[in-house]
Biopython code that builds the backbone (N, CA, C, O; Angstrom):
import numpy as np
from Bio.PDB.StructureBuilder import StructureBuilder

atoms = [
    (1, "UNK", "N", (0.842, -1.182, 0.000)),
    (1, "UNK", "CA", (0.000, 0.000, 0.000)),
    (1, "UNK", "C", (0.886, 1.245, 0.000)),
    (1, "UNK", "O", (1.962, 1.317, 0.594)),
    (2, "UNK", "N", (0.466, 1.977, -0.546)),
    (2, "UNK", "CA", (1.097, 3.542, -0.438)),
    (2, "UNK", "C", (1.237, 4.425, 0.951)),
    (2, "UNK", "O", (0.357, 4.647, 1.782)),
    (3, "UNK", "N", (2.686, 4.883, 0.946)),
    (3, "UNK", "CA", (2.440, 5.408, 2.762)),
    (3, "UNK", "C", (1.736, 5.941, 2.794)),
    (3, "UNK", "O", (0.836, 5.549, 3.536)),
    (4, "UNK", "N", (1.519, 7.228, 2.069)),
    (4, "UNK", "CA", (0.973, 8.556, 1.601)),
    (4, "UNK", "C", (-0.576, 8.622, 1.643)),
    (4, "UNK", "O", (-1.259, 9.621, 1.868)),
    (5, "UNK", "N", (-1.194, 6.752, 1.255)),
    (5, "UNK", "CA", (-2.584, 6.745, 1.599)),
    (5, "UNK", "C", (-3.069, 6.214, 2.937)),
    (5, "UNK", "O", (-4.224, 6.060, 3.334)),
    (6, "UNK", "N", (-2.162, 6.024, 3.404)),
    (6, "UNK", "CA", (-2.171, 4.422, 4.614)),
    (6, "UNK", "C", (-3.289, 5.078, 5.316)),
    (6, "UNK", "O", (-3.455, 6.295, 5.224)),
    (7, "UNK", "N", (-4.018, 4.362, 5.973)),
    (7, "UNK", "CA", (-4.981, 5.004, 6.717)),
    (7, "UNK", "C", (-4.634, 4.661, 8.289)),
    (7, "UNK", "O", (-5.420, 4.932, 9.197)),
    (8, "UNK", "N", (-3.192, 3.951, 8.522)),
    (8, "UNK", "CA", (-2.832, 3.903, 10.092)),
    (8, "UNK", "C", (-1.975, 5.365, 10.201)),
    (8, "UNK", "O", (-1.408, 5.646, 11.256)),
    (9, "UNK", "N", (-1.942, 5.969, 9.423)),
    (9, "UNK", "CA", (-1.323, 7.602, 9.779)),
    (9, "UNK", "C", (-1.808, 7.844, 10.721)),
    (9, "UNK", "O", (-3.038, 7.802, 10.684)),
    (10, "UNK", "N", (-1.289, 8.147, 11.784)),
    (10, "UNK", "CA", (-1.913, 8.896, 12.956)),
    (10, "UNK", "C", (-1.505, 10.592, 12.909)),
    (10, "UNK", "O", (-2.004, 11.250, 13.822)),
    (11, "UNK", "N", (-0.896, 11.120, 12.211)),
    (11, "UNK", "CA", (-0.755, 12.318, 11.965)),
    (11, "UNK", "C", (-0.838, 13.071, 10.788)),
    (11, "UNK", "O", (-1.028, 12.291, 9.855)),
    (12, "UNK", "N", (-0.785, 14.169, 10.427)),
    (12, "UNK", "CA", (-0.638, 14.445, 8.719)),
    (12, "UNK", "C", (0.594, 16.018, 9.029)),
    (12, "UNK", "O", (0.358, 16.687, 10.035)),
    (13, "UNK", "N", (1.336, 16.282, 8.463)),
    (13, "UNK", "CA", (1.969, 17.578, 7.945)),
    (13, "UNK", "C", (1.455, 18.513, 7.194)),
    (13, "UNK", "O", (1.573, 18.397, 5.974)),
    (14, "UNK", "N", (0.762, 19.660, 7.758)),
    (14, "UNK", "CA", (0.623, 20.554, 7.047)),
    (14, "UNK", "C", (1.339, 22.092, 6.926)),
    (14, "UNK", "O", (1.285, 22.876, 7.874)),
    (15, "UNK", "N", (1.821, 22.332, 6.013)),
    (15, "UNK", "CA", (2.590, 23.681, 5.116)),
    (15, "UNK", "C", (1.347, 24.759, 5.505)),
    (15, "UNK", "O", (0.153, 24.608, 5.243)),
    (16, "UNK", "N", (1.881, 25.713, 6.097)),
    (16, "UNK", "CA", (0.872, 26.535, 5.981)),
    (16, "UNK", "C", (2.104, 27.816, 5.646)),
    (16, "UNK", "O", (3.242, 27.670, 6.092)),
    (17, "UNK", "N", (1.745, 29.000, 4.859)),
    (17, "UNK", "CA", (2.915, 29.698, 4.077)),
    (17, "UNK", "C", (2.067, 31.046, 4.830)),
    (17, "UNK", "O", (1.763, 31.010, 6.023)),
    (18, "UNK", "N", (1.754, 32.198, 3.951)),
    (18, "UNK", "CA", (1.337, 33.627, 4.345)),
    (18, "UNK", "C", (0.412, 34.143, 3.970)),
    (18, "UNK", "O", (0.198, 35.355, 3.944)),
    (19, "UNK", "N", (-0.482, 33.014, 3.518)),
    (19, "UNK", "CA", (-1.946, 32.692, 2.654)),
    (19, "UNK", "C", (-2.694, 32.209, 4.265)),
    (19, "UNK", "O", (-2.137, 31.828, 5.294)),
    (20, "UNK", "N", (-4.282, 32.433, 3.930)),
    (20, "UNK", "CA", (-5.131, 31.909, 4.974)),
    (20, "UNK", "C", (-4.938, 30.772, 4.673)),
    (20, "UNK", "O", (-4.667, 30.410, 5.818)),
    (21, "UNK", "N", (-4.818, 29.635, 3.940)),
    (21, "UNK", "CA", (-5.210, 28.104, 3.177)),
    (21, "UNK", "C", (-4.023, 27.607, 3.313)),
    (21, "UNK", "O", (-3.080, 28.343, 3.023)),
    (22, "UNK", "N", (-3.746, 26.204, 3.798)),
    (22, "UNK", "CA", (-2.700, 25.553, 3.852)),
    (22, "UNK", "C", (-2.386, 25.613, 2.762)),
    (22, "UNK", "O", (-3.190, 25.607, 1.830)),
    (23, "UNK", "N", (-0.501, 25.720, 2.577)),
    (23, "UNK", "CA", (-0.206, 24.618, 0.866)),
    (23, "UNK", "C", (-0.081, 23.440, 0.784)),
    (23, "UNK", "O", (-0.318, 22.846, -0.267)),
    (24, "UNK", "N", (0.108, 23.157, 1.298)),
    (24, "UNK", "CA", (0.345, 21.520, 0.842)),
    (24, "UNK", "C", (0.186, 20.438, 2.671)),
    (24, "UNK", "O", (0.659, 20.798, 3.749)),
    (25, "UNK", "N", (-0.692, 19.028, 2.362)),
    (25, "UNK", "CA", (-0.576, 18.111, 3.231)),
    (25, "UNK", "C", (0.228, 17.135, 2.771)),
    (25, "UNK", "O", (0.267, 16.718, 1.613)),
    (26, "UNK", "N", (1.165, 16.606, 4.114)),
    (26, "UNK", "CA", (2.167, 15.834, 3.892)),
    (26, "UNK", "C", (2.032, 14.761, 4.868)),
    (26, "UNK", "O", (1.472, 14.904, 5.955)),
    (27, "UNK", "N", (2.717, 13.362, 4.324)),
    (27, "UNK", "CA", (2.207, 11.945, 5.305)),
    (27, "UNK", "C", (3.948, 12.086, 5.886)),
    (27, "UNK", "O", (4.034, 11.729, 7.061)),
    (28, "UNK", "N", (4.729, 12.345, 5.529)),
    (28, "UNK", "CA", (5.721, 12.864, 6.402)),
    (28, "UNK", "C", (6.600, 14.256, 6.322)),
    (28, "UNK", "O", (6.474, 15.164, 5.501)),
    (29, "UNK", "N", (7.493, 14.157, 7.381)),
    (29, "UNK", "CA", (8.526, 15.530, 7.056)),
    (29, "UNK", "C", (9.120, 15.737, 6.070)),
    (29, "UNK", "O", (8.974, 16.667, 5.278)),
    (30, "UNK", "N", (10.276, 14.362, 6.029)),
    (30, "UNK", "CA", (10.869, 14.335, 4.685)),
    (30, "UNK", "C", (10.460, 14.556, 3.108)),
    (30, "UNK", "O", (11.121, 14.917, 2.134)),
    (31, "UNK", "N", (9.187, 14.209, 3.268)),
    (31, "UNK", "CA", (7.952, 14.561, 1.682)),
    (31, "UNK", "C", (8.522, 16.430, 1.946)),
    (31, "UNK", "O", (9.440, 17.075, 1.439)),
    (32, "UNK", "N", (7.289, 16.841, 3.129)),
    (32, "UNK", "CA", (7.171, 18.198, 3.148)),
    (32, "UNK", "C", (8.362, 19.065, 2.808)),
    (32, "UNK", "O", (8.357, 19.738, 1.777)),
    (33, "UNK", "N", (9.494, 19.068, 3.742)),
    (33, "UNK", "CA", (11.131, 19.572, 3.172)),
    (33, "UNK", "C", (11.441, 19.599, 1.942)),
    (33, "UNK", "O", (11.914, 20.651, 1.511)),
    (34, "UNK", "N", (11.287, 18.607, 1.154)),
    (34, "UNK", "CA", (12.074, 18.257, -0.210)),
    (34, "UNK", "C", (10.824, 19.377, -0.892)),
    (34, "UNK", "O", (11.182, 20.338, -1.573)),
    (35, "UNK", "N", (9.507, 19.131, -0.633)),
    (35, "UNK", "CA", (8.833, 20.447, -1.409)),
    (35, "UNK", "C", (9.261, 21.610, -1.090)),
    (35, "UNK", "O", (9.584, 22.442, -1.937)),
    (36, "UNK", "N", (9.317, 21.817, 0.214)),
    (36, "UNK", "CA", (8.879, 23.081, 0.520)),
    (36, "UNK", "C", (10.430, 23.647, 0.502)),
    (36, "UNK", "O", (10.383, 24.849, 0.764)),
    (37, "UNK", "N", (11.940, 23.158, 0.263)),
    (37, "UNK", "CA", (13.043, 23.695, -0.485)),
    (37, "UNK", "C", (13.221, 23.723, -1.763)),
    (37, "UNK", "O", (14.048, 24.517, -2.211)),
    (38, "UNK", "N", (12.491, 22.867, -2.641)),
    (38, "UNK", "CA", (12.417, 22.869, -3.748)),
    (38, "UNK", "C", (11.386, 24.543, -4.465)),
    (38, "UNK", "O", (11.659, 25.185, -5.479)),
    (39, "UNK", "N", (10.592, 24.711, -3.775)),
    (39, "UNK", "CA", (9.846, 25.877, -3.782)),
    (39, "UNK", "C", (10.564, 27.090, -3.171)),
    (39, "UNK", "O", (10.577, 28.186, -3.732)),
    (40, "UNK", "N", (11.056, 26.885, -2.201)),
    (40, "UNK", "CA", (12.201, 27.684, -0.969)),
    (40, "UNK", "C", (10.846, 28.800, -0.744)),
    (40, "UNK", "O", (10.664, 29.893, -1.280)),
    (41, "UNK", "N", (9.975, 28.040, 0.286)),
    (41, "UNK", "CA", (9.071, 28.571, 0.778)),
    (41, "UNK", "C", (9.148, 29.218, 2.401)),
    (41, "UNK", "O", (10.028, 28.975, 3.226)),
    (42, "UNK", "N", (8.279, 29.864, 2.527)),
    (42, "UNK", "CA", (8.535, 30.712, 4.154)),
    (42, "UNK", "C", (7.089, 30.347, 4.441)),
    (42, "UNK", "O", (6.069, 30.463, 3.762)),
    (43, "UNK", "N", (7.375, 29.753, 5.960)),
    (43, "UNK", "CA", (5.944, 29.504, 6.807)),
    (43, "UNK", "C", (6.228, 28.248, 7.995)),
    (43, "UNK", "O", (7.177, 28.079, 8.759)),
    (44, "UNK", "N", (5.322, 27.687, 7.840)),
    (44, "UNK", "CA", (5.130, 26.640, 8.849)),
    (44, "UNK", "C", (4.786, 25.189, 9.128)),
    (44, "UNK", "O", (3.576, 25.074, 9.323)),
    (45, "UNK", "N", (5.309, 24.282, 9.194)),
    (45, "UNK", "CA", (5.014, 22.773, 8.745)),
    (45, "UNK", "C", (4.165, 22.382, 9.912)),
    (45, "UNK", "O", (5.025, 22.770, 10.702)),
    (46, "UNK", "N", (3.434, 22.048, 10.521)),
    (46, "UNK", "CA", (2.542, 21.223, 12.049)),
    (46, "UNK", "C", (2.575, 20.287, 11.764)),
    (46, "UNK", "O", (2.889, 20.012, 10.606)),
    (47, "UNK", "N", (2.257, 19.293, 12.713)),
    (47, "UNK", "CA", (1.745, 17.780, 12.583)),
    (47, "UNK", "C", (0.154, 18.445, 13.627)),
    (47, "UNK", "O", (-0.111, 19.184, 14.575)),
    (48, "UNK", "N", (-0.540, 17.507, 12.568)),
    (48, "UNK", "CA", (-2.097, 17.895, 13.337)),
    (48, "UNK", "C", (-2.620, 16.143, 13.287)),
    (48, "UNK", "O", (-2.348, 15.369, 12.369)),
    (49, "UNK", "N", (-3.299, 15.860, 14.336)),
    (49, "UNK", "CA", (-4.124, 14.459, 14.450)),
    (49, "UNK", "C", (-4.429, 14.414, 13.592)),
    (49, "UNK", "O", (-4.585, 15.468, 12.976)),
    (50, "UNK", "N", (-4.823, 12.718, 12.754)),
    (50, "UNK", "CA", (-5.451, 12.777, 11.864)),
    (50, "UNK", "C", (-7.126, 12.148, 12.047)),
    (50, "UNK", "O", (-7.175, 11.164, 12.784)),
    (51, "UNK", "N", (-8.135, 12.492, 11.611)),
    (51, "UNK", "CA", (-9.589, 11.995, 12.018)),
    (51, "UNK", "C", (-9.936, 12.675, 13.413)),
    (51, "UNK", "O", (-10.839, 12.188, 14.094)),
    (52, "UNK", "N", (-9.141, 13.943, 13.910)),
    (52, "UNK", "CA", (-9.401, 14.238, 15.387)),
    (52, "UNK", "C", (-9.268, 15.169, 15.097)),
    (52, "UNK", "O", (-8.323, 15.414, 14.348)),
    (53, "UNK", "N", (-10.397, 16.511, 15.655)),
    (53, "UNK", "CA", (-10.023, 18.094, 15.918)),
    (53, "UNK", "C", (-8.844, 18.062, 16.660)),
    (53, "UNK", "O", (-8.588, 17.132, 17.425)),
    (54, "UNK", "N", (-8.016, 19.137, 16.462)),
    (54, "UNK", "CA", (-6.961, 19.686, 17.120)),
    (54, "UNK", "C", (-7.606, 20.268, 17.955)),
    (54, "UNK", "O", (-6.694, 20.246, 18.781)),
    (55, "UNK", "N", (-8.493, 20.842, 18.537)),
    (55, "UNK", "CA", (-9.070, 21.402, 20.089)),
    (55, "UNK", "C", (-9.073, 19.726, 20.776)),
    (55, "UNK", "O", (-8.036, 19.336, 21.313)),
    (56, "UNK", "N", (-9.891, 19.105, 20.732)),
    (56, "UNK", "CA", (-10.110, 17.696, 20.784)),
    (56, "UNK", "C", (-8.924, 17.139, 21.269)),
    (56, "UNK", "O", (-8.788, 16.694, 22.409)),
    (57, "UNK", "N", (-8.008, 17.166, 20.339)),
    (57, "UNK", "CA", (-6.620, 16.392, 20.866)),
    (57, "UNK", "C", (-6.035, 17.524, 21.907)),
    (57, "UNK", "O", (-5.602, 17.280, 23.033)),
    (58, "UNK", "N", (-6.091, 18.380, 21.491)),
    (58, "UNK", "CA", (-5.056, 18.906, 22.754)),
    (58, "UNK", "C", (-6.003, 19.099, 23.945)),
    (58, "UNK", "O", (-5.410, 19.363, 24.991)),
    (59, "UNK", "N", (-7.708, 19.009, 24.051)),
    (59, "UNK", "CA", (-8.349, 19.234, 25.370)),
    (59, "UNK", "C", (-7.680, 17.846, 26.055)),
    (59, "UNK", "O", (-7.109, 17.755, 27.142)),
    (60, "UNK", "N", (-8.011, 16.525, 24.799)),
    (60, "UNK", "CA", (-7.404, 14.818, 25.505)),
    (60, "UNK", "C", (-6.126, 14.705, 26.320)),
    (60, "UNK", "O", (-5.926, 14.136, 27.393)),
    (61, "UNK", "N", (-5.199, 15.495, 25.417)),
    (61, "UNK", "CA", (-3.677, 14.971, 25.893)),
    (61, "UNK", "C", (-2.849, 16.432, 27.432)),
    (61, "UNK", "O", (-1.773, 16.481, 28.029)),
    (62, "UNK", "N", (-4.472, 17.562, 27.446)),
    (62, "UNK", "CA", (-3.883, 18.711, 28.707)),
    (62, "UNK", "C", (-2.971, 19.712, 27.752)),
    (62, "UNK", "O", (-1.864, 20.024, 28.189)),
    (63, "UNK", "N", (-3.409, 20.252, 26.407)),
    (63, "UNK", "CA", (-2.028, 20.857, 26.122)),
    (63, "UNK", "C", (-2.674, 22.117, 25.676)),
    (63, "UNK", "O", (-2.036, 22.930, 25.007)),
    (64, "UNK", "N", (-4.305, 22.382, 26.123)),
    (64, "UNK", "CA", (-4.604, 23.725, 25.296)),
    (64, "UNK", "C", (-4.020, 24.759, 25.910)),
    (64, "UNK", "O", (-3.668, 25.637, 25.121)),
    (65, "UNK", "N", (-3.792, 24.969, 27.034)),
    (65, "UNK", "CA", (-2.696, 25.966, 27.533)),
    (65, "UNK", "C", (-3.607, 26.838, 28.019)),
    (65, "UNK", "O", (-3.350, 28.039, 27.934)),
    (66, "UNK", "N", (-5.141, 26.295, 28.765)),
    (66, "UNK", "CA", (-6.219, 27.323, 28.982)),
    (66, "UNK", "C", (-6.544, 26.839, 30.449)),
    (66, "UNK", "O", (-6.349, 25.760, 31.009)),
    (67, "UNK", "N", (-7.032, 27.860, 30.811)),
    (67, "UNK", "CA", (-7.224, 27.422, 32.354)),
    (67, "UNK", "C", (-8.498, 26.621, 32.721)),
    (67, "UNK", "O", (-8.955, 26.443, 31.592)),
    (68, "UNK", "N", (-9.344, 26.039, 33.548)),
    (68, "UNK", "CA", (-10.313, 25.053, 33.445)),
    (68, "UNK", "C", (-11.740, 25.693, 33.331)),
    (68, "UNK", "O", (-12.814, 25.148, 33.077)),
    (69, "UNK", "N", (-11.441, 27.017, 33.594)),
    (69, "UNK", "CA", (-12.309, 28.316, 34.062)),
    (69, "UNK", "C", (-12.540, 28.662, 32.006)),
    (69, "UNK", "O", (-13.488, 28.417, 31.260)),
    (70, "UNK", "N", (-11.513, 29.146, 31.811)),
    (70, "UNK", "CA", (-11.273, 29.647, 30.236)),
    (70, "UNK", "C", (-12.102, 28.213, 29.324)),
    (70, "UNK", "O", (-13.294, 28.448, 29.128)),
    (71, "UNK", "N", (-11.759, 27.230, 28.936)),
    (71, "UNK", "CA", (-11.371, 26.177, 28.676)),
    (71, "UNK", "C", (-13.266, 25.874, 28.916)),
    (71, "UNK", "O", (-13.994, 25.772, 27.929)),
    (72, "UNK", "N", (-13.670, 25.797, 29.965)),
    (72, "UNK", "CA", (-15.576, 25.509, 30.185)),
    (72, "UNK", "C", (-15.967, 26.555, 28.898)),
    (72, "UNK", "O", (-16.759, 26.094, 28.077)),
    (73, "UNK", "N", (-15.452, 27.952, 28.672)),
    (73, "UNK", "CA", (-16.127, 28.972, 27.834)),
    (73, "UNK", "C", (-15.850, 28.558, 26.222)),
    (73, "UNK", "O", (-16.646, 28.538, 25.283)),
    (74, "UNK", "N", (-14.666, 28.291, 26.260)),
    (74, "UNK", "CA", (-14.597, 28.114, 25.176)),
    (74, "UNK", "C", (-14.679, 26.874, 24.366)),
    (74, "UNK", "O", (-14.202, 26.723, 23.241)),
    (75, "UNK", "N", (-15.254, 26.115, 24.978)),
    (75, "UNK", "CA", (-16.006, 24.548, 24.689)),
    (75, "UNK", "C", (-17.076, 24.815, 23.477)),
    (75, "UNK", "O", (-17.369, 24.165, 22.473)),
    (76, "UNK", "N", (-17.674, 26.461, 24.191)),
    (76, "UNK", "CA", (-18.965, 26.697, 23.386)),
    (76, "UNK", "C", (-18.772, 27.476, 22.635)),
    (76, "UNK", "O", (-19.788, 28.080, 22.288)),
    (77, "UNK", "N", (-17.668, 27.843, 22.079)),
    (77, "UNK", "CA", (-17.482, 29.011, 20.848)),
    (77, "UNK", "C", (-16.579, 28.352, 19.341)),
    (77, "UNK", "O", (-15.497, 28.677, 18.853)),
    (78, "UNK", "N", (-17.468, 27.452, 18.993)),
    (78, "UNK", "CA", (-17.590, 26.680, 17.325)),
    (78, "UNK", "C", (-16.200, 27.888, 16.636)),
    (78, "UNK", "O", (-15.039, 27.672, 16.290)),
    (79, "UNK", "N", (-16.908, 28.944, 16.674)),
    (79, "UNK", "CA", (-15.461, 29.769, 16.058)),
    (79, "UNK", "C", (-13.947, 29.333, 16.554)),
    (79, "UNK", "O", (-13.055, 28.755, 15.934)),
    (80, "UNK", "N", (-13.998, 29.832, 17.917)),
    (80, "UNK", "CA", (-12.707, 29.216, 18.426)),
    (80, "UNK", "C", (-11.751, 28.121, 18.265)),
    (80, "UNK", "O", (-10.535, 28.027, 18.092)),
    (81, "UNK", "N", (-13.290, 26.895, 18.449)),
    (81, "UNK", "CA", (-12.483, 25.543, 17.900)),
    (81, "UNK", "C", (-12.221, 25.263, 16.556)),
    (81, "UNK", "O", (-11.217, 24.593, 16.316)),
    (82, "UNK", "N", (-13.107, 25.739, 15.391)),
    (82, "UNK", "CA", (-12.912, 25.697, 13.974)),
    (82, "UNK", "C", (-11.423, 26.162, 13.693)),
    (82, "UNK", "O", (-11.065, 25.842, 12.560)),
    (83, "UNK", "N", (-10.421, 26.864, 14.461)),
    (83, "UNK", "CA", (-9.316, 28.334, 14.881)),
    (83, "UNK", "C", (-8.372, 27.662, 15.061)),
    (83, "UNK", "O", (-7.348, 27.909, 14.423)),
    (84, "UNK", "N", (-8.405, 26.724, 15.877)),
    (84, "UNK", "CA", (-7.649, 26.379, 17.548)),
    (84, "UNK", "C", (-6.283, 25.488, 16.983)),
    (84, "UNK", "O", (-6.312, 24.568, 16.166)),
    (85, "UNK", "N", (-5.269, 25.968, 17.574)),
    (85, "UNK", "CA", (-3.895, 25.324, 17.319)),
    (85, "UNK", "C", (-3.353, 25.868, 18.537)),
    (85, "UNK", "O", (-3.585, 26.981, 19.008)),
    (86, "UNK", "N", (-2.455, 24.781, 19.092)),
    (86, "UNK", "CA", (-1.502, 24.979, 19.943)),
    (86, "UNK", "C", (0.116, 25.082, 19.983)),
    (86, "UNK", "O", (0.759, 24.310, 19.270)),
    (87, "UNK", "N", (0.574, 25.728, 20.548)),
    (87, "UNK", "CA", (2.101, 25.648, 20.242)),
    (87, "UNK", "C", (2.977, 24.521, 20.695)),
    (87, "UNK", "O", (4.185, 24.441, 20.472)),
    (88, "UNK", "N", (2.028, 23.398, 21.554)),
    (88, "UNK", "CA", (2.202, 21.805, 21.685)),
    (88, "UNK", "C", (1.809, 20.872, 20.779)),
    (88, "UNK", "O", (1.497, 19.700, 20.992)),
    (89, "UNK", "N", (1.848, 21.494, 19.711)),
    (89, "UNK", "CA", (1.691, 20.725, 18.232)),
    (89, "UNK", "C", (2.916, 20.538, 17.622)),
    (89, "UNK", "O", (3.491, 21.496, 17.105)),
    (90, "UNK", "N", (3.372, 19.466, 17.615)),
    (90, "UNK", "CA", (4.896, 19.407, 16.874)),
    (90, "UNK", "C", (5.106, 20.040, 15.676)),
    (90, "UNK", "O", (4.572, 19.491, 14.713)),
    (91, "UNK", "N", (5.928, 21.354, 15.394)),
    (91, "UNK", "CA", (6.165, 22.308, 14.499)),
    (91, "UNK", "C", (7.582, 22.579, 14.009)),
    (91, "UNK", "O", (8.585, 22.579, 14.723)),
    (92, "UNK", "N", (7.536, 22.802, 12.741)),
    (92, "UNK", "CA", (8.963, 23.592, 12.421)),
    (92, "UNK", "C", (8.791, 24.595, 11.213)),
    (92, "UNK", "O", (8.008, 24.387, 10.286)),
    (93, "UNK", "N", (9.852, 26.040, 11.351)),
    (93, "UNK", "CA", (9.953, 27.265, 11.242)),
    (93, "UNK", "C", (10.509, 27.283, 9.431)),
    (93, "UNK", "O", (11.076, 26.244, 9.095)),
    (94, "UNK", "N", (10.402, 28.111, 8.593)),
    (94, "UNK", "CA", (11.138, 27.882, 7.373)),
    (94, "UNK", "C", (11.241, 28.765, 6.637)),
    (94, "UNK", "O", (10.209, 29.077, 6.044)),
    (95, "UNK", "N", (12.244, 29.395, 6.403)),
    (95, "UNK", "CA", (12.760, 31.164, 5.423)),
    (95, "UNK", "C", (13.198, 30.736, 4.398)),
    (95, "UNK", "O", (14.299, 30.185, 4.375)),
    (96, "UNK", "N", (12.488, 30.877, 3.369)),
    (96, "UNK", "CA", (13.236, 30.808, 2.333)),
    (96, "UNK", "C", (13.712, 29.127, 1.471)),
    (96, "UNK", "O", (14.430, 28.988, 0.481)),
    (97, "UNK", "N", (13.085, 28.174, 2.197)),
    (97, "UNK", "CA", (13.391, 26.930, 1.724)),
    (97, "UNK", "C", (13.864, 26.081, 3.303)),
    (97, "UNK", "O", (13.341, 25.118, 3.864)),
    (98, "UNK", "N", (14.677, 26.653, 3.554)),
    (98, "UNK", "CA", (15.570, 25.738, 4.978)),
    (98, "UNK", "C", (14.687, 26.226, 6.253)),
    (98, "UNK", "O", (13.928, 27.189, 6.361)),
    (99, "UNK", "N", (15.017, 25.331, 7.073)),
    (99, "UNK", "CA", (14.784, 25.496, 8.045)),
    (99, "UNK", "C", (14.626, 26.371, 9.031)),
    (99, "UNK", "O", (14.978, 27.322, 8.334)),
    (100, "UNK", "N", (14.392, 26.876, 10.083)),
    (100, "UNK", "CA", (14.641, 28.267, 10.939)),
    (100, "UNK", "C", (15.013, 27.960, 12.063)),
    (100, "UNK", "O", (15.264, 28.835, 12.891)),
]
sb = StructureBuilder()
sb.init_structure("model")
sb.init_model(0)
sb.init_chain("A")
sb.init_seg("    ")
for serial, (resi, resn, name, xyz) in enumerate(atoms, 1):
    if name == "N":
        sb.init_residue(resn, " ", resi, " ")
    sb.init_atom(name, np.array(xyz, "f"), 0.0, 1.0, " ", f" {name:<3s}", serial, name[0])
structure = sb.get_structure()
């Protein structure tokens, strides 16, 4: 089977550059890099759950970084969570093609 389709991915890579819209999803780093120097792009690579909101995973694993008080309010604001990324999302930085 293809890695790229596997459906035991538990994560995905996404490129997000200086556009609202990701560029590109990636099934690993090494994929994402070789594009995103080949382009010599500026922005941001994440790993986000895959089949799981990112509010979701980080309320599961303690990492929204909100207090329990904050965190009850914003359970109920659909905007917020549609939004929501944490800086306990495995990330890396990129100017120009390389790394940061």
């Amino acid at each position: 089977m293809n890695d790229a389709h596997d459906s035991r991915l538990a994560q995905v890579w996404v490129f997000s550059g200086r556009g609202p819209f990701p560029g590109g999803v990636f099934s690993t780093v090494d994929r994402a890099e070789r594009w995103i120097q080949q382009h010599r792009l500026t922005g941001t690579l994440t790993a986000y759950p895959l089949d799981e909101g990112c509010f979701d995973w980080a309320v599961a694993t303690g990492c929204t970084g909100l207090s329990a008080e904050k965190l009850a309010f914003k359970r109920e604001d659909p905007d917020f969570i549609g939004r929501f990324s944490t800086a306990a999302q495995d990330h890396h930085h990129y100017r120009d093609g390389q790394r940061a």
